[in-house]
C-alpha positions in Angstrom: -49.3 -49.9 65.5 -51.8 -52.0 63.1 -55.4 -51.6 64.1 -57.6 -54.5 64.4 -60.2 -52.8 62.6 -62.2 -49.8 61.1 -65.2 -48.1 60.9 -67.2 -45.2 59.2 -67.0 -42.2 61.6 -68.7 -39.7 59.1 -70.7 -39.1 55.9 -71.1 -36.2 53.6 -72.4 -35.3 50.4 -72.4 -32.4 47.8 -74.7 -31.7 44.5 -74.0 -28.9 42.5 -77.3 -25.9 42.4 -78.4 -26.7 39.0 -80.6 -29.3 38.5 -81.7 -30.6 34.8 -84.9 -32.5 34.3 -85.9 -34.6 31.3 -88.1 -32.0 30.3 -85.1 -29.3 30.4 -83.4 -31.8 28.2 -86.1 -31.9 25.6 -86.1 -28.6 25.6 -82.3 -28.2 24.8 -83.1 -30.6 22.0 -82.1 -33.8 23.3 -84.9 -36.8 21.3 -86.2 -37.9 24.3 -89.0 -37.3 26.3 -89.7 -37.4 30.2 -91.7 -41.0 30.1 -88.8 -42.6 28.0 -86.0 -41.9 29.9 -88.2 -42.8 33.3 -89.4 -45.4 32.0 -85.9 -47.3 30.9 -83.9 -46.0 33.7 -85.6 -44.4 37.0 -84.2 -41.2 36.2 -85.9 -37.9 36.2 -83.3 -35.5 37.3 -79.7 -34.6 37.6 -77.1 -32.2 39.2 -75.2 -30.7 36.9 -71.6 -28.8 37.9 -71.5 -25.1 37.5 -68.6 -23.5 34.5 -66.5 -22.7 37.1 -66.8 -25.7 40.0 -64.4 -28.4 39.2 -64.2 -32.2 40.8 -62.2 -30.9 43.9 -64.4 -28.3 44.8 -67.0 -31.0 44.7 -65.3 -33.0 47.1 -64.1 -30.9 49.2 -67.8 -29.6 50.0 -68.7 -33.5 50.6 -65.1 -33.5 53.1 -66.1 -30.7 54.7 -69.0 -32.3 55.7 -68.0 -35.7 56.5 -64.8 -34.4 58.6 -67.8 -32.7 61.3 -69.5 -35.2 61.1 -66.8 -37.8 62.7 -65.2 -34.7 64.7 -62.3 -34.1 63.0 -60.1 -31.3 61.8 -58.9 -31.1 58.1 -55.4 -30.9 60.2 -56.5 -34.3 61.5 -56.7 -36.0 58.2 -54.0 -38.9 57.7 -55.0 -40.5 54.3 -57.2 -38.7 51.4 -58.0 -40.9 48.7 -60.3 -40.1 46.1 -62.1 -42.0 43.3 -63.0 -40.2 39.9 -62.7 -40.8 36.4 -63.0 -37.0 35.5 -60.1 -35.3 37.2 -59.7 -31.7 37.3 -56.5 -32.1 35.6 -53.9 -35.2 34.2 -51.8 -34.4 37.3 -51.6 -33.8 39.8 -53.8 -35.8 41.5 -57.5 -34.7 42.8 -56.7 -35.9 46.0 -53.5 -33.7 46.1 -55.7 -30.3 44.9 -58.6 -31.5 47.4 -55.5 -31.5 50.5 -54.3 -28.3 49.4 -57.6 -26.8 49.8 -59.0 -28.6 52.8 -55.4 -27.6 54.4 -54.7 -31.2 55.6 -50.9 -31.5 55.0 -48.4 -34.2 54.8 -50.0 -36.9 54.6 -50.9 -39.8 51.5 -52.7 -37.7 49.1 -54.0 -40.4 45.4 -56.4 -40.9 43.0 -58.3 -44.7 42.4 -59.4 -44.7 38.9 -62.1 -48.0 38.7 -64.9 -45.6 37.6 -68.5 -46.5 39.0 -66.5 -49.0 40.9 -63.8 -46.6 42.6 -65.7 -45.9 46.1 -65.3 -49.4 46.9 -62.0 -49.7 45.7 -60.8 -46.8 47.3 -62.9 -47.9 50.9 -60.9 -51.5 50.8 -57.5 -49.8 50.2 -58.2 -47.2 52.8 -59.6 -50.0 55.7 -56.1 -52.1 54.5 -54.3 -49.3 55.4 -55.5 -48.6 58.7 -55.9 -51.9 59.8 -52.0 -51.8 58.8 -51.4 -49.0 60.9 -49.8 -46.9 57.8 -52.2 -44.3 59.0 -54.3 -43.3 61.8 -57.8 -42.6 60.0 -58.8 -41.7 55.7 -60.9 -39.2 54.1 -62.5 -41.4 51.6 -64.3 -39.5 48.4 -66.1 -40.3 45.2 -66.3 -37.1 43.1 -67.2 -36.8 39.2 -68.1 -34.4 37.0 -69.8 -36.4 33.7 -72.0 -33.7 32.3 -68.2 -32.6 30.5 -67.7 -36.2 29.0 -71.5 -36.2 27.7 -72.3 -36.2 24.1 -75.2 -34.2 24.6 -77.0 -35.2 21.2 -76.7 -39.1 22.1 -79.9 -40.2 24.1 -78.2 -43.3 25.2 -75.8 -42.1 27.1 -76.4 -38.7 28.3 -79.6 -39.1 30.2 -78.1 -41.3 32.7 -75.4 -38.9 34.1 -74.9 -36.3 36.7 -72.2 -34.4 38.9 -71.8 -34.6 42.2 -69.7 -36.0 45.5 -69.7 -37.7 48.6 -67.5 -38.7 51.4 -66.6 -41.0 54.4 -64.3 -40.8 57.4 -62.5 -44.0 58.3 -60.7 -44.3 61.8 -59.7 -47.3 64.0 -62.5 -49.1 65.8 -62.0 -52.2 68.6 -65.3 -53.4 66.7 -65.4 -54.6 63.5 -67.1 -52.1 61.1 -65.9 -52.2 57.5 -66.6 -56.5 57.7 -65.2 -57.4 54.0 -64.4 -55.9 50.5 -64.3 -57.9 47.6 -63.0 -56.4 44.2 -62.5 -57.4 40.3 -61.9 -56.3 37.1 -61.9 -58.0 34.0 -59.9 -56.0 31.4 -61.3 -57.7 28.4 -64.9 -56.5 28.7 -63.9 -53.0 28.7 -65.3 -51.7 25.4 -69.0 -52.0 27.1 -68.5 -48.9 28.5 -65.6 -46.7 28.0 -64.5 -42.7 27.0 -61.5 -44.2 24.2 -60.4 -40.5 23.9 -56.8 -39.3 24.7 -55.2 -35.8 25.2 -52.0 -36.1 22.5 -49.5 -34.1 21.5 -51.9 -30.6 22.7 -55.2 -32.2 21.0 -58.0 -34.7 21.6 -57.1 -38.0 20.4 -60.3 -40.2 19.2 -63.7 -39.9 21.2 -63.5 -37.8 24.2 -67.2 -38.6 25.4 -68.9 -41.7 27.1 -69.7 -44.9 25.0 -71.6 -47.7 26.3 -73.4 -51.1 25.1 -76.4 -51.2 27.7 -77.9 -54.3 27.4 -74.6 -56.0 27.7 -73.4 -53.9 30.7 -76.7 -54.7 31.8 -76.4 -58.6 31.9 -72.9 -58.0 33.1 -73.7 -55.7 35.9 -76.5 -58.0 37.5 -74.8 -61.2 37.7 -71.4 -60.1 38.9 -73.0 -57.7 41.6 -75.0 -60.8 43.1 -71.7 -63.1 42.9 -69.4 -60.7 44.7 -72.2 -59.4 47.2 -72.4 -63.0 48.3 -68.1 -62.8 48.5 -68.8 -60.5 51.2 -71.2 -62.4 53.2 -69.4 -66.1 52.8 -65.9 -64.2 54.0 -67.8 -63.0 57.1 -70.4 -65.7 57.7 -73.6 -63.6 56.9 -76.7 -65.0 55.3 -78.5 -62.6 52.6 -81.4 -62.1 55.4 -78.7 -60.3 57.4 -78.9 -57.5 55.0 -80.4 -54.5 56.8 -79.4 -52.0 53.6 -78.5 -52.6 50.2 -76.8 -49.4 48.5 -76.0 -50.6 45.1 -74.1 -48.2 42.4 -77.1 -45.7 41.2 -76.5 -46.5 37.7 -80.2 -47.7 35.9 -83.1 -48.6 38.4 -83.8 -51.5 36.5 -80.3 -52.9 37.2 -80.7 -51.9 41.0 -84.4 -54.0 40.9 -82.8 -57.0 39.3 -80.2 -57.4 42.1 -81.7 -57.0 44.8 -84.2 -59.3 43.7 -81.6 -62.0 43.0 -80.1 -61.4 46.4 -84.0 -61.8 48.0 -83.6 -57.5 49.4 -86.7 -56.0 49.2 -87.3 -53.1 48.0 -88.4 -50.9 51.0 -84.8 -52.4 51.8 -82.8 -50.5 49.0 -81.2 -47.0 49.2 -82.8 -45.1 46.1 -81.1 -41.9 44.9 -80.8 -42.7 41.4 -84.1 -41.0 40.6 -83.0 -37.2 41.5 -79.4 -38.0 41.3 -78.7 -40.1 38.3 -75.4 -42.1 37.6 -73.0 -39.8 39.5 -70.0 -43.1 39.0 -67.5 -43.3 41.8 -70.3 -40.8 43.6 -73.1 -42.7 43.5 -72.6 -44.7 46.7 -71.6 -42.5 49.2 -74.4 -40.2 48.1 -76.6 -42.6 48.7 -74.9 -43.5 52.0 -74.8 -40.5 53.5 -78.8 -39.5 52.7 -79.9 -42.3 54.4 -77.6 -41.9 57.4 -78.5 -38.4 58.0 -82.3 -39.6 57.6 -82.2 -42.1 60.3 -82.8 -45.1 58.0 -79.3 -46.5 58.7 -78.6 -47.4 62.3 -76.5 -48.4 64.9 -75.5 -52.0 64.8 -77.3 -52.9 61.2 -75.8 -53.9 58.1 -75.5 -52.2 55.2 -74.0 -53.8 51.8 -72.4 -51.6 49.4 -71.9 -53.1 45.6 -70.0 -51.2 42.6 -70.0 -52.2 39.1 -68.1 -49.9 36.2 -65.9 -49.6 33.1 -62.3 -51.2 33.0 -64.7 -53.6 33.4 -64.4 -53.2 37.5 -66.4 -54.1 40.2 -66.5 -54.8 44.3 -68.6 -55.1 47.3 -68.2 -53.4 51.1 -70.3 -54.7 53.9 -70.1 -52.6 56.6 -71.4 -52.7 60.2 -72.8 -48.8 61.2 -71.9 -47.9 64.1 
């Protein structure tokens, strides 16, 4: 039977042990120093994922988590879909691995690939789903391992990354709690920020790490946040002041500042982790979700305004009632 709605019953998060500073980076020879990358990006730290830990083990730590949370049993779980653009192999699918070990069975098991945009992809197809009545609830996850797509000599790029995952539960709710998604992608803009490698014939094919043009992703990433955040709001009737939260993608601080200024959020008003956790991609948002959930900030009946922005060129919004 459809549902008329859902909601977020749960929240969990993992970050692997070791963490790398700017100042461990220096030392490993990286031409930076602590001040530049701060002072360009917010960033002073990062997770990175042990030799042995791959993305499912990740996010199944983060599942783990977010099934107690809402009360549920890996046995429980209808749906798994997980979001990651470093998957711990071509196929099969993370979210197949991640079942197996969570010892859910049976049930749809895919991966979204819309990189720093694939939470809120994967969030919209998993609320379409249930509100379909395909399935009863969803174990939603955004898991990524960069610090293995880094070209660890190239300032630009691999100060901004780290490893980790986080997770949602989604079941049926009489109230409406995820309010609106809104997604895009615009194909033609994705040289800004892409890994153009390919595994061929047993070998790498062209550039296997992370390239990106950041002042254009820059210009990009501000305007089309603000336009589809306010997608959301006209499709439920919400004015900007109605914003209790704003998590946006934890990509560049500066990025973060300029949107919520555009959208009039102040700043008290805007989930931060991007300082200790740096761009963890389809991570980044349901890190910073479930830190300020289990801190109290988020609460019962406010609303919270998720935004994404990535390579393909991709991005969304989720606003979401808690509670």
């Amino acid at each position: 039977m459809p549902h008329p709605h859902s909601r977020i019953a749960g929240t969990g998060r993992y970050l692997p042990a070791e963490v790398l500073t700017n100042d461990d980076l220096v030392r490993r020879g990286v031409e930076t120093s602590d001040e530049w990358v701060r002072t360009r990006t917010g960033i002073g730290q990062r997770h990175v994922a042990a030799e042995g830990e791959a993305t499912s083990d990740l996010a199944l730590a983060a599942s783990r988590q977010a099934l107690a949370a809402a009360g549920l049993a890996p046995g429980d779980v209808d749906l798994i879909i997980v979001a990651t653009t470093t998957p711990d192999v071509i196929f099969p699918s993370t979210a197949c691995i991640l079942q197996d070990k969570l010892g859910a069975r049976g049930g749809p098991a895919f991966d979204v690939q819309a990189v720093c945009s694939g939470f809120v992809y994967a969030l919209s197809i998993a609320d379409g789903m249930l509100k379909s009545g395909a399935v009863r609830n969803a174990l939603v996850v955004g898991a990524d391992i960069y610090s293995r797509i880094l070209d660890w000599t190239d300032r630009k790029t691999c100060v901004l990354f780290g490893d980790g995952a986080g997770a949602v539960v989604l079941v049926p709710s009489q109230k409406p709690g995820i309010l609106a998604t809104r997604l895009h992608a615009d194909g033609a803009q994705r040289g800004m920020l892409c890994v153009p490698g390919q595994v061929r014939n047993g070998t790498v094919w062209g550039d296997p790490f992370v390239h990106m043009d950041g002042q254009a992703v820059f210009k990009f990433a501000v305007r089309v946040l603000t336009e589809v955040a306010d997608e959301a709001l006209a499709a439920t009737g919400m004015a900007r002041s109605g914003i209790d939260w704003l998590i946006p993608h934890q990509a560049n601080l500066r990025i973060m500042d300029a949107t919520s200024k555009r959208l009039g959020i102040p700043h008290e008003r805007v989930v931060v982790t991007v300082d200790r956790h740096a761009n963890t991609s389809a991570a980044s948002i349901p890190l910073a979700l479930d830190e300020a959930v289990r801190d109290g900030r988020i609460r019962d009946g406010q609303h919270v305004m998720m935004l994404g922005v990535g390579g393909g060129f991709t991005w969304g919004s989720a606003l979401v009632r808690w509670g």
